[in-house]
N, C-alpha and C positions, 0 to 999 in steps of 0.2 A: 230233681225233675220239677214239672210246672201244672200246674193244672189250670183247666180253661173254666169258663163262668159255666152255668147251668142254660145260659141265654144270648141270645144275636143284638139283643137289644144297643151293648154299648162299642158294639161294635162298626160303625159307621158302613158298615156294607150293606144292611137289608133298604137302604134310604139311598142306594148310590143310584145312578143314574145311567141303564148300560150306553156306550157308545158305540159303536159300528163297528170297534175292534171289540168290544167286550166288555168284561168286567175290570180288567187288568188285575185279579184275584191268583190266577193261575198263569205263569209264563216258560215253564220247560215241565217236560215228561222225558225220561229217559229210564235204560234198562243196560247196565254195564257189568261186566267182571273187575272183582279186586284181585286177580291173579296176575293179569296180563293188561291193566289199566283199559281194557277194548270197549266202549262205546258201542252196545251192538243195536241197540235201537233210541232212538230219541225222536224228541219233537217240539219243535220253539214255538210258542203259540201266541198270535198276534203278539212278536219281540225276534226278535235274535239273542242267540246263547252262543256264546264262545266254549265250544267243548273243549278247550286247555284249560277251561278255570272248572270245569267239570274232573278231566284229570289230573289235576292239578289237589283236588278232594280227594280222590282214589288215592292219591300218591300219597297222603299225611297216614301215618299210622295211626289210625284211631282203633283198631281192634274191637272192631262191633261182633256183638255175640248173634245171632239170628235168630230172628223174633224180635230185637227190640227196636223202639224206633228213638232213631235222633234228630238231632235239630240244630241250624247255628244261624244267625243272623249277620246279613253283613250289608251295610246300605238299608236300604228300601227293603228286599230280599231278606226273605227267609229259606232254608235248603233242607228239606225234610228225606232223609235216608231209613233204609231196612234191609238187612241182609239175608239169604235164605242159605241153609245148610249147604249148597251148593257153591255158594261165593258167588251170587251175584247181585248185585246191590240196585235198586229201585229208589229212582230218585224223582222227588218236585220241587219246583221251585215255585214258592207262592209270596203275597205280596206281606211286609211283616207282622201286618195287625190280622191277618190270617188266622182263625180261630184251631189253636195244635188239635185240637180231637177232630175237625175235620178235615185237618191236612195228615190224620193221622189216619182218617178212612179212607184218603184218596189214596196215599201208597200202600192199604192194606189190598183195595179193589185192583192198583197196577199188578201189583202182585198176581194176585190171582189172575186176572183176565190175561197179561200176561202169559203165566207160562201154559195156561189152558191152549191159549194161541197159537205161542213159538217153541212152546215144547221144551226137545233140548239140546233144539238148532241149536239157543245160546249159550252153550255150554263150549261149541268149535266155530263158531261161525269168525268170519270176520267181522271189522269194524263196518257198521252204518249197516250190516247186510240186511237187516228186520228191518230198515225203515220205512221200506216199503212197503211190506206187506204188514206190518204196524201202525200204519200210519192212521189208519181211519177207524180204529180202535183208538188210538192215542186222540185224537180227534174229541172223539164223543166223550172220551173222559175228562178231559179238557174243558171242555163246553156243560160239561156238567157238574164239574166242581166251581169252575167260575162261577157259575151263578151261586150265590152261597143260599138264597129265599129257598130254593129246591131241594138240596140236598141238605139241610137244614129239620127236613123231616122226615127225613130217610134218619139220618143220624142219631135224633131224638134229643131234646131240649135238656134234659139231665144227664147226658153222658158224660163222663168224667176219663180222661186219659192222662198219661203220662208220659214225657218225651224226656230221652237225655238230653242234658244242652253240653256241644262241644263247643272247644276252644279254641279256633284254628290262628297256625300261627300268623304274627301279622303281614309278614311278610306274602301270604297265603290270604288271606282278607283284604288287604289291599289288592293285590291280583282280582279276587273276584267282584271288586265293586263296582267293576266296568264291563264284568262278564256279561252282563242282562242289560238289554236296550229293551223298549217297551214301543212297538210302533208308533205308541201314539204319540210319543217325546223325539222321534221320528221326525213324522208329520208336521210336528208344531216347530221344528228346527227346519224342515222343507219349505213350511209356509213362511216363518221368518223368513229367509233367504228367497223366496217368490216377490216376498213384500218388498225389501233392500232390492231387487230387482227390479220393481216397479216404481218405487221412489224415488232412485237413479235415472231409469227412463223419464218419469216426469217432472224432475229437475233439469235435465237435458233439453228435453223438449220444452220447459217454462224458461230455459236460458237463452233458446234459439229465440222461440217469439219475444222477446223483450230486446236481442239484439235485432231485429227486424224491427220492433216498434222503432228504438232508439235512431237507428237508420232512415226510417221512416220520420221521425222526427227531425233531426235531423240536414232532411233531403228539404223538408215542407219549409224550414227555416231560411233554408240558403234558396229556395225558390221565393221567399218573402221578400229578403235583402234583394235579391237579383230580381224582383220587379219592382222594387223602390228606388232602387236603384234607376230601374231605364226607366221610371215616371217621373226623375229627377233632370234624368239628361234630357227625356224629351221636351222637359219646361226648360232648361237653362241651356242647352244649344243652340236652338231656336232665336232667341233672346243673346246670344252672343252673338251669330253670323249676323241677327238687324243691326247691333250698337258697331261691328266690325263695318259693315255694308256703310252705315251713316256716317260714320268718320272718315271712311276714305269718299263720301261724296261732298261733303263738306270742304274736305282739303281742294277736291278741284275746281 
C-alpha cells in the first residue's frame, strides 16, 4: 500500500486556480454491481466517462474483499474502488496527484450517502436507473471533493490511510486511457478548431481583397497605357494628315 504526506502543501492543488468547469480534481462518481457488471448509478463531472472502461474494471478479477479501498492509475487518472458486503462497488475517478486519504474519504462518504439514499434499489435495479434520482447528491459530492482547500479540513492534516494499488492488465489500461475527457480539453480542442476556422475565413477573405487590389492594379495600368497611348495619337495624327495634306498640295 501507499501512504499520503501529513499536508497539501506539495501538492500543487491548494495554489490551482478554479475555472468555470472546476477544479478538474474529481471527474466520475459512480455506484455499480460486480455481479452482473450494472452500472446503476453514475455521474461525469465537468468530463465524459466512457462506462465500457468502467466495465471493463468490473470485468478484471481483482477479488476486492469489502472494506478495503483500492486504487490504480492510468494516464492522468487515478480510479479509486470499495466494495460492500453486498457486491456493490463505489467508484471515483480523480486526477493523479490526487491526495489517496482523501480520495479515500470521498468513496468512504459515496458509500455512505449512497445507500442512505438508494437503499437496495441497487441491489435489482437496472442499469443507469439511480441516475436520476442520484444525481444531485452525486453533484454536491463532486463539488465538494473537487475543491481539495475544503475538505482538506474536514479530513484533518495528519491523517494517514492506505490504499491497495492494482494492476490492470495492459491490455485494460490502454482501454482506459481514453475513457475520461475533461471538458476543459473539450473546449480548448472547440476553440482550436473555432480559431482554424477563422484563420481560414481570413485567409480567404485577405485572398479576395488582394485579387481585387491586383485587378485593380492592373485595370489602373492599362488605363495609363491607354491614355498614353491616345495623347500619342492625338500629337502624331494630327501632324501626319498636315505633312499628307502638304505633299499632295505641293505636287499640284
Amino acid at each position: 500500500g501507499r501512504e499520503e504526506g501529513s499536508g497539501l502543501e506539495n501538492t500543487g492543488f491548494l495554489g490551482n486556480k478554479m475555472s468555470k468547469e472546476g477544479y478538474n480534481n474529481v471527474s466520475f462518481m459512480g455506484v455499480a454491481r460486480i455481479s452482473d457488471k450494472c452500472v446503476v448509478a453514475s455521474l461525469a463531472y465537468n468530463s465524459s466517462v466512457d462506462l465500457a472502461g468502467v466495465k471493463k474494471v468490473l470485468g478484471e478479477k481483482i477479488g476486492m474483499q469489502a472494506g478495503t479501498h483500492y486504487s490504480f492509475s492510468t494516464g492522468q487518472m487515478t480510479w479509486n474502488l470499495m466494495a460492500d458486503t453486498l457486491g456493490r462497488v463505489f467508484i471515483t475517478i480523480t486526477a493523479s496527484s490526487y491526495p489517496t486519504r482523501v480520495a479515500t474519504q470521498c468513496v468512504d462518504d459515496l458509500s455512505r450517502t449512497f445507500v442512505a439514499k438508494a437503499g437496495e434499489k441497487s441491489l435489482t435495479c437496472k442499469e443507469k436507473a439511480l441516475d436520476k434520482a442520484c444525481k444531485s447528491l452525486f453533484e454536491k459530492l463532486c463539488a465538494k471533493y473537487d475543491d481539495l482547500s475544503s475538505v482538506d479540513t474536514l479530513s484533518g492534516v495528519t491523517a494517514k490511510v492506505e490504499s491497495v494499488k492494482l494492476v490492470m492488465q495492459e491490455n485494460v489500461e490502454i482501454a482506459l486511457q481514453n475513457c475520461v475527457t475533461l471538458e476543459s480539453i473539450e473546449e480548448k480542442a472547440e476553440q482550436l478548431q473555432q480559431q482554424a476556422g477563422v484563420f481560414k475565413k481570413t485567409a480567404k477573405d485577405i485572398r479576395k481583397k488582394m485579387w481585387w487590389k491586383n485587378l485593380k492594379m492592373k485595370l489602373a495600368i492599362a488605363f495609363i497605357i491607354l491614355a498614353i497611348l491616345g495623347v500619342v495619337l492625338a500629337i502624331t495624327v494630327p501632324k501626319v494628315k498636315a505633312a499628307t495634306s502638304s505633299g499632295d498640295d505641293n505636287g499640284d
